[in-house]
N, CA, C and O atoms as CSV, one atom per row, in Angstrom:
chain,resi,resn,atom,element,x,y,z
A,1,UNK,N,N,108.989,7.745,-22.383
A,1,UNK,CA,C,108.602,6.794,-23.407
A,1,UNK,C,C,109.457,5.526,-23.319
A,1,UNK,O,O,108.934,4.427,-23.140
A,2,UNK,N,N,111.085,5.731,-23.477
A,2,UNK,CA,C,111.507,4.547,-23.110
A,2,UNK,C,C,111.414,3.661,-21.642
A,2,UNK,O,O,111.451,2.432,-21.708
A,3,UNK,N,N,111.292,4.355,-20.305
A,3,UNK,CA,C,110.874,4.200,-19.699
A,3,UNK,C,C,109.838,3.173,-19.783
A,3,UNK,O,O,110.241,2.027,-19.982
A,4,UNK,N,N,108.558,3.368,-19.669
A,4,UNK,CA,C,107.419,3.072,-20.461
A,4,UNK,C,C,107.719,1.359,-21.068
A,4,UNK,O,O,107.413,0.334,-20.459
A,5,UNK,N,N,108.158,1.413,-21.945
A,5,UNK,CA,C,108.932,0.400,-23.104
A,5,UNK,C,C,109.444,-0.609,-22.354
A,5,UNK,O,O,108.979,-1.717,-22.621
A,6,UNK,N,N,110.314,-0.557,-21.443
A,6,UNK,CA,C,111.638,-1.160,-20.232
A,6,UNK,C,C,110.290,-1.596,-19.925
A,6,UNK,O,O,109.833,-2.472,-20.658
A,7,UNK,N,N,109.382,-1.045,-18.748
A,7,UNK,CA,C,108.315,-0.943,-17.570
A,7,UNK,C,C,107.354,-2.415,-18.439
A,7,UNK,O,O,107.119,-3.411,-17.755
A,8,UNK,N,N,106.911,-2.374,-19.855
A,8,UNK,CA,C,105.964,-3.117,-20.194
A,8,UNK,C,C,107.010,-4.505,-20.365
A,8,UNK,O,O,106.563,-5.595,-20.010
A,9,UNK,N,N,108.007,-4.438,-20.761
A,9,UNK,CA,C,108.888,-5.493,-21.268
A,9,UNK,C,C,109.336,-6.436,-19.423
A,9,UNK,O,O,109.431,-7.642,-19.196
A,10,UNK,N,N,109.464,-5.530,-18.699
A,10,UNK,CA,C,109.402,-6.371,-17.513
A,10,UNK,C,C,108.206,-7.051,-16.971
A,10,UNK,O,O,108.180,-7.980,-16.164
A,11,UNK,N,N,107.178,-6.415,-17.568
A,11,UNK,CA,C,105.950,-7.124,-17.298
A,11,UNK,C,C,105.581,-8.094,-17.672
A,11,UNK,O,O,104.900,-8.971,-17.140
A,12,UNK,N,N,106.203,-7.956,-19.041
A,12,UNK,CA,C,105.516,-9.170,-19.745
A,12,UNK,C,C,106.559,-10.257,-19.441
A,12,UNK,O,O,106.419,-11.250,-20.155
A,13,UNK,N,N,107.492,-10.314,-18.629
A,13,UNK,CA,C,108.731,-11.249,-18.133
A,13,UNK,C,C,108.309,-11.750,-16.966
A,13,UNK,O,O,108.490,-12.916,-16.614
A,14,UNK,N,N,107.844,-11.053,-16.448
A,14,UNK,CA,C,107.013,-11.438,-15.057
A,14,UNK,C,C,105.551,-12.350,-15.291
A,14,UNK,O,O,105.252,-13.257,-14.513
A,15,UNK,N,N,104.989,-12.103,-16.065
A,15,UNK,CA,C,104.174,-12.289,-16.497
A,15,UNK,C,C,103.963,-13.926,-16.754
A,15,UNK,O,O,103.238,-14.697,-16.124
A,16,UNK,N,N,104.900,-14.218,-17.971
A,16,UNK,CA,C,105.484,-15.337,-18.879
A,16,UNK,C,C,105.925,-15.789,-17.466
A,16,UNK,O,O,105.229,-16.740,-17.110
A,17,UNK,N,N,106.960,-15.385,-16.423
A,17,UNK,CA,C,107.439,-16.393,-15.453
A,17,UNK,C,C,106.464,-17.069,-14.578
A,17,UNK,O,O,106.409,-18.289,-14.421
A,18,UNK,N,N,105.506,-15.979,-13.881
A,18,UNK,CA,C,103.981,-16.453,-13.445
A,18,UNK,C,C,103.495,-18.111,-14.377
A,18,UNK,O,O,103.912,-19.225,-14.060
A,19,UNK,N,N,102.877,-17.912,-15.123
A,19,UNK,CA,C,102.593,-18.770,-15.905
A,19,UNK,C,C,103.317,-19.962,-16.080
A,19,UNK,O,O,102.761,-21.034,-16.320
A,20,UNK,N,N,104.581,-19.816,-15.967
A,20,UNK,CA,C,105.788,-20.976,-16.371
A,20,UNK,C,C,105.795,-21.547,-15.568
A,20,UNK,O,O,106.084,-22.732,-15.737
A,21,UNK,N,N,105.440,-20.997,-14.016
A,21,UNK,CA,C,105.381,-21.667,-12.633
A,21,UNK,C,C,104.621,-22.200,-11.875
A,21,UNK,O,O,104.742,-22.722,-10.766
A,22,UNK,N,N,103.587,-21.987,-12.747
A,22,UNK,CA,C,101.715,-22.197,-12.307
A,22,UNK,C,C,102.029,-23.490,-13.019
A,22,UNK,O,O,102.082,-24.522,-12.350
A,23,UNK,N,N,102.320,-23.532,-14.790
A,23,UNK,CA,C,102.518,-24.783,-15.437
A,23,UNK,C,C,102.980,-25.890,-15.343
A,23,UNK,O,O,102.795,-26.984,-15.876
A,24,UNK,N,N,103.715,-25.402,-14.468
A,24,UNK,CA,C,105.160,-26.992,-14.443
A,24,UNK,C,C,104.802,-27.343,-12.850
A,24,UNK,O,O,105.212,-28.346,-12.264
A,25,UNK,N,N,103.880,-26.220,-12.224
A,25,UNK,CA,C,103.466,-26.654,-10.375
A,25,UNK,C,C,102.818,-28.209,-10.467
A,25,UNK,O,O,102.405,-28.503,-11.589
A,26,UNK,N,N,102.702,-29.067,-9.595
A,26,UNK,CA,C,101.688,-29.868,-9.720
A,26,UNK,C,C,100.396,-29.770,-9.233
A,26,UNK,O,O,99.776,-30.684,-8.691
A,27,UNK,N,N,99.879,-28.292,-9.499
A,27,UNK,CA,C,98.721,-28.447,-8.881
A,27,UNK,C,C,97.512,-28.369,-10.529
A,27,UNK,O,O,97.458,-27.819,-11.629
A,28,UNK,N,N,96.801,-29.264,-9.728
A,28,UNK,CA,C,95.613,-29.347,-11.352
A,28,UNK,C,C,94.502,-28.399,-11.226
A,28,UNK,O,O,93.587,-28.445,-12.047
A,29,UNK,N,N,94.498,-27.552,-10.283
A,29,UNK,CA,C,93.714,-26.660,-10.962
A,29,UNK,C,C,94.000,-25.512,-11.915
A,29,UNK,O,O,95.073,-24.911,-11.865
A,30,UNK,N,N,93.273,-25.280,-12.575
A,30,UNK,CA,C,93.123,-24.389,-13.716
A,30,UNK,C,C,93.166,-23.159,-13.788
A,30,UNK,O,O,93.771,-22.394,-14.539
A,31,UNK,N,N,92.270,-22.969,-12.700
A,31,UNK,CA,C,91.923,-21.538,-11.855
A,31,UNK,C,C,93.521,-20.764,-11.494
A,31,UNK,O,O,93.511,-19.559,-11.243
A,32,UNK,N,N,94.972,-21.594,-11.488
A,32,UNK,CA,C,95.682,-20.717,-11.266
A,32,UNK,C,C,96.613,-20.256,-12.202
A,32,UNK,O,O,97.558,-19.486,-12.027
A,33,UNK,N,N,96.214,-20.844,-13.266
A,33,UNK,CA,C,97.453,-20.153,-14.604
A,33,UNK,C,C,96.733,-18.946,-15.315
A,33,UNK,O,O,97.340,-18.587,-16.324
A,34,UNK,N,N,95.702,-18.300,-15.066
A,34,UNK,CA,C,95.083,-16.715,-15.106
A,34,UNK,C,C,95.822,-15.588,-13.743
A,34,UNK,O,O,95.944,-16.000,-12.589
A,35,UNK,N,N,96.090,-14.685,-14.019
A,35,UNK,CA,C,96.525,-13.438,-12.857
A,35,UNK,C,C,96.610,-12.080,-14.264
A,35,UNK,O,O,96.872,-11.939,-15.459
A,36,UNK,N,N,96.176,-11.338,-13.042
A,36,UNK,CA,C,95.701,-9.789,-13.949
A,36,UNK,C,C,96.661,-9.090,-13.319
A,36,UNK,O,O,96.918,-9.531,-12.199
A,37,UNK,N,N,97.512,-7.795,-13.786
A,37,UNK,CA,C,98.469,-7.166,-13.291
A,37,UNK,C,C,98.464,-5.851,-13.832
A,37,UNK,O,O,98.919,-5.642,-14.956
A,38,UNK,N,N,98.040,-5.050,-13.206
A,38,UNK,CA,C,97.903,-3.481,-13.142
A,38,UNK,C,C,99.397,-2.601,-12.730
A,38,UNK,O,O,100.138,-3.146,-11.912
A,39,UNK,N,N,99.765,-1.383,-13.256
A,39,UNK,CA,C,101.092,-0.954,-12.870
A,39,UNK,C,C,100.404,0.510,-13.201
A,39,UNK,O,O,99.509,0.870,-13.966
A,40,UNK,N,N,101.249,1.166,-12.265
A,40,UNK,CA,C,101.436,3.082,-12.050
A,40,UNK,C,C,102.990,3.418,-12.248
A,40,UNK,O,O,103.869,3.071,-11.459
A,41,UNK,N,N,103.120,3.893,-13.016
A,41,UNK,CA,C,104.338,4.734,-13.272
A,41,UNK,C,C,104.256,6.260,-13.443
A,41,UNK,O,O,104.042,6.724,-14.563
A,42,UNK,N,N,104.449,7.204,-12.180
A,42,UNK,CA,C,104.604,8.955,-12.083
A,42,UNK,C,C,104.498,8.771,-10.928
A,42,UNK,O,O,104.706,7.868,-10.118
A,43,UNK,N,N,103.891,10.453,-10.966
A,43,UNK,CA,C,104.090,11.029,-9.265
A,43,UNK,C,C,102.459,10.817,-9.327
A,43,UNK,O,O,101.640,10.291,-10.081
A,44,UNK,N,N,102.484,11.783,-7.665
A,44,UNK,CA,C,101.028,12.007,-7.491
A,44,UNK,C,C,100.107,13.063,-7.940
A,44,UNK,O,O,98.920,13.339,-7.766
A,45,UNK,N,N,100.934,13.463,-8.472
A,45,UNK,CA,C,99.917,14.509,-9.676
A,45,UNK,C,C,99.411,14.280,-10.745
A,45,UNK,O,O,98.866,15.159,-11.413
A,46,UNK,N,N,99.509,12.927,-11.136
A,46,UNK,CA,C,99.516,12.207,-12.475
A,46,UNK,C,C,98.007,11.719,-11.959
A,46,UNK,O,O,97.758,11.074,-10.940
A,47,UNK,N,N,97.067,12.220,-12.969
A,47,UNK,CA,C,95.634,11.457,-12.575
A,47,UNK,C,C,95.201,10.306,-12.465
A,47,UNK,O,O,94.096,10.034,-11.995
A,48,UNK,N,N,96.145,9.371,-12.950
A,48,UNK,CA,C,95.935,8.001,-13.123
A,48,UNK,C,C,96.614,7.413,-11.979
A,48,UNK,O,O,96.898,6.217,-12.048
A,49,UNK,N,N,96.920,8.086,-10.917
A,49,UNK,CA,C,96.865,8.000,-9.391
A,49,UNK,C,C,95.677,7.599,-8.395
A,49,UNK,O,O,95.198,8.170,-7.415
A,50,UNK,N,N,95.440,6.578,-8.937
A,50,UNK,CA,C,94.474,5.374,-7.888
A,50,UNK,C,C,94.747,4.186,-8.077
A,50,UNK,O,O,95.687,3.700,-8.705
A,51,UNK,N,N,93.633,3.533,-7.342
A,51,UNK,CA,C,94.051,2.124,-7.288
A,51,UNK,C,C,92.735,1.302,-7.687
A,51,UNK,O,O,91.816,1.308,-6.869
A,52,UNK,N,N,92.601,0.697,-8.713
A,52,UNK,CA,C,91.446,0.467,-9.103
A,52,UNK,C,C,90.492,-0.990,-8.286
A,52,UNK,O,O,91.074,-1.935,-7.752
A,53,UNK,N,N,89.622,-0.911,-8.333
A,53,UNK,CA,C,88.811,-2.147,-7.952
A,53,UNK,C,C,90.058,-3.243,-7.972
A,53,UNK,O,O,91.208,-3.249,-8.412
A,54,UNK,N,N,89.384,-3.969,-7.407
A,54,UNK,CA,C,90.305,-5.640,-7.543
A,54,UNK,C,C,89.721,-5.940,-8.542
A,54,UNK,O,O,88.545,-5.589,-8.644
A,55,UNK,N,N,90.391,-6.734,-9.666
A,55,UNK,CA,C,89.476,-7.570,-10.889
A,55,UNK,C,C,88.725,-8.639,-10.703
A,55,UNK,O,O,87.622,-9.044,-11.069
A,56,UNK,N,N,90.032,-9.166,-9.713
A,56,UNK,CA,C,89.131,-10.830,-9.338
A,56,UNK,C,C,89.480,-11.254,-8.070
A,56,UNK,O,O,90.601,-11.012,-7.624
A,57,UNK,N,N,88.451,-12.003,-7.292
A,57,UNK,CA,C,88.521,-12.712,-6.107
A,57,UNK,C,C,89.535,-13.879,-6.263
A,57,UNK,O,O,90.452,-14.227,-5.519
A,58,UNK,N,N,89.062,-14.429,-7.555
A,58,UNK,CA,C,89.351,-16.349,-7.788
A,58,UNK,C,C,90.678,-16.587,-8.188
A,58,UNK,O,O,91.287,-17.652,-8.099
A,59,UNK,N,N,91.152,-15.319,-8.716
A,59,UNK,CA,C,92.459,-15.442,-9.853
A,59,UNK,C,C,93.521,-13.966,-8.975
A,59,UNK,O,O,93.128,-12.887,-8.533
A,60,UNK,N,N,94.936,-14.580,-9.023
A,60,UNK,CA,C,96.204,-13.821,-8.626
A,60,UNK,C,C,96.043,-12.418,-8.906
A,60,UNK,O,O,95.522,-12.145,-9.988
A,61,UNK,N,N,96.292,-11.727,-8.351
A,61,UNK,CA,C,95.825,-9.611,-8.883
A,61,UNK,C,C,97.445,-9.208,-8.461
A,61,UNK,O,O,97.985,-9.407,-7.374
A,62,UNK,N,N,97.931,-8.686,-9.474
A,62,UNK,CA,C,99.494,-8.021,-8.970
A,62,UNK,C,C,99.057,-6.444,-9.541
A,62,UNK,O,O,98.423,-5.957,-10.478
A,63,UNK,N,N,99.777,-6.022,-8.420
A,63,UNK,CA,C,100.154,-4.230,-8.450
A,63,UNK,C,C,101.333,-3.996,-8.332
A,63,UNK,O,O,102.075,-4.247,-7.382
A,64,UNK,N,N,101.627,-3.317,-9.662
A,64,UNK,CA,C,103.231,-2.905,-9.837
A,64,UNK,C,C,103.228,-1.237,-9.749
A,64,UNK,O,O,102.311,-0.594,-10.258
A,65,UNK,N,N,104.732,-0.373,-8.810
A,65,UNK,CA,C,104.955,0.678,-9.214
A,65,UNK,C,C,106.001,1.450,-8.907
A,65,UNK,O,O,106.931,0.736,-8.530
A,66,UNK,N,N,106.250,2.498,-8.898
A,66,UNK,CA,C,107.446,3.593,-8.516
A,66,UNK,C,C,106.938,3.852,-7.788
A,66,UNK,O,O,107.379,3.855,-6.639
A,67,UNK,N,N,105.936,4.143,-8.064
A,67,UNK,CA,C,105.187,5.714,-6.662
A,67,UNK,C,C,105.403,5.320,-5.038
A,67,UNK,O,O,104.544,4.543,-4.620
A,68,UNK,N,N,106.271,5.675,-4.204
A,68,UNK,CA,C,106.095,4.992,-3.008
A,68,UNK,C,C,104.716,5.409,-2.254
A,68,UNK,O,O,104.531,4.649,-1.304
A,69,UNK,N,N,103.961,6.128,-2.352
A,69,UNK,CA,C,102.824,7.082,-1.601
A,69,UNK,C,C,101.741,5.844,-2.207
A,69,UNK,O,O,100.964,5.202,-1.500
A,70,UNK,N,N,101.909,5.702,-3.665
A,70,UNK,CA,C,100.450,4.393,-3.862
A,70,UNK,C,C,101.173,3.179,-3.303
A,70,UNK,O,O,100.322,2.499,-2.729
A,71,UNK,N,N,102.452,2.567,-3.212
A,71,UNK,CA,C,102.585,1.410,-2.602
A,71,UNK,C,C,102.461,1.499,-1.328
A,71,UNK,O,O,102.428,0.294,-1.079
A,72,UNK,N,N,102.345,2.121,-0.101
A,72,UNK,CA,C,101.886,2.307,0.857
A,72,UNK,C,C,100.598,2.241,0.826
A,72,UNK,O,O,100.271,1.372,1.634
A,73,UNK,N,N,99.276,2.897,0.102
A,73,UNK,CA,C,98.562,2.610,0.131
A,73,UNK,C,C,98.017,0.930,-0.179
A,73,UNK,O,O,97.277,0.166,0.443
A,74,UNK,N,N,98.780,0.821,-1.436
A,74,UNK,CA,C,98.528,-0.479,-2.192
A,74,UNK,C,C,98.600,-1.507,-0.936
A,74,UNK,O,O,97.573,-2.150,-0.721
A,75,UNK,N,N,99.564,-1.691,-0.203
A,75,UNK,CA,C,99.874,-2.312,0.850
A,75,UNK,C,C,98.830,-2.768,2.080
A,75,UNK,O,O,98.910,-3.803,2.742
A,76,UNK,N,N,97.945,-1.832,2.185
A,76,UNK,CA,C,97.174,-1.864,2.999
A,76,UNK,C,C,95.903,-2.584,2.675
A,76,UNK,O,O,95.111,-3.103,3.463
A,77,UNK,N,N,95.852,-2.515,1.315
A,77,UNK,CA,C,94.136,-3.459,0.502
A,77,UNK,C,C,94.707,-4.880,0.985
A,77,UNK,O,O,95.855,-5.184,1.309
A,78,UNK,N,N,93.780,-5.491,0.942
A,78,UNK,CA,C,93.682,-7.366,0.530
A,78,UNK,C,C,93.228,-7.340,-0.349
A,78,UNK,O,O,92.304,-6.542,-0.507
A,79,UNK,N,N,93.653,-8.236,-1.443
A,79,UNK,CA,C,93.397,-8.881,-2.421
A,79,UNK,C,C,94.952,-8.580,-3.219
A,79,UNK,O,O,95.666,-9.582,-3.217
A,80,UNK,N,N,95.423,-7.631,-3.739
A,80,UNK,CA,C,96.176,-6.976,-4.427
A,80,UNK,C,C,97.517,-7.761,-3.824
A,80,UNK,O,O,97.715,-7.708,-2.610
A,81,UNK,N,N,98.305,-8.387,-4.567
A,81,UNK,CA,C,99.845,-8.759,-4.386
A,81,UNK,C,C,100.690,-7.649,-5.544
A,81,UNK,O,O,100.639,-7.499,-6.765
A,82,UNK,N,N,101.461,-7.001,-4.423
A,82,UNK,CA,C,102.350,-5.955,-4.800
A,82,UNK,C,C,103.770,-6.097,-5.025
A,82,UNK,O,O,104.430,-7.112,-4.797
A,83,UNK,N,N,104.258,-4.817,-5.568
A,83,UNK,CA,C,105.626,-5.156,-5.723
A,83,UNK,C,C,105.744,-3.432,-6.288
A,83,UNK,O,O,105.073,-2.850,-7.141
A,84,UNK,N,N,106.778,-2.982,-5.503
A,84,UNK,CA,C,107.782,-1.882,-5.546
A,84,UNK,C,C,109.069,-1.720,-6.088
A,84,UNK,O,O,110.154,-1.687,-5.506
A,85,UNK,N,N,108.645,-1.569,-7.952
A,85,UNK,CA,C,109.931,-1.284,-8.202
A,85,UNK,C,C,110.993,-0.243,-8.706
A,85,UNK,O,O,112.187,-0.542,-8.730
């Protein structure tokens, strides 16, 4: 649970920094201050052990996790920008 708590609070730091950096970029499109970010936290027995569709073509897609067995997989899609933590 606290776990959990830590895991969402870094997200939403990551998140807020994304955005802060898209904002102050000079680029004028619009299209890049949106990004969707999916995270796995367990093992591989935990059913919620996949990797879902990509959300979007147009807009940033981050995959966050522990699991080294889905970041190996994760690794291998296009579209998905990852991170192992």
């Amino acid at each position: 649970m606290v776990i959990n708590i830590i895991f969402n609070i870094i997200i939403i730091v990551i998140v807020i920094f994304i955005y802060y950096y898209y904002s102050n970029s000079n680029s004028k499109n619009k299209s890049n201050y949106l990004a969707y970010y999916t995270y796995f936290i367990g093992s591989d027995n935990n059913i919620a052990f996949k990797i879902p569709e990509l959300p979007s073509e147009k807009y940033d897609c981050y995959y966050y996790t522990n699991n080294k067995n889905l970041y190996k997989l994760i690794k291998k899609l296009n579209g998905y920008q990852y991170l192992y933590i």
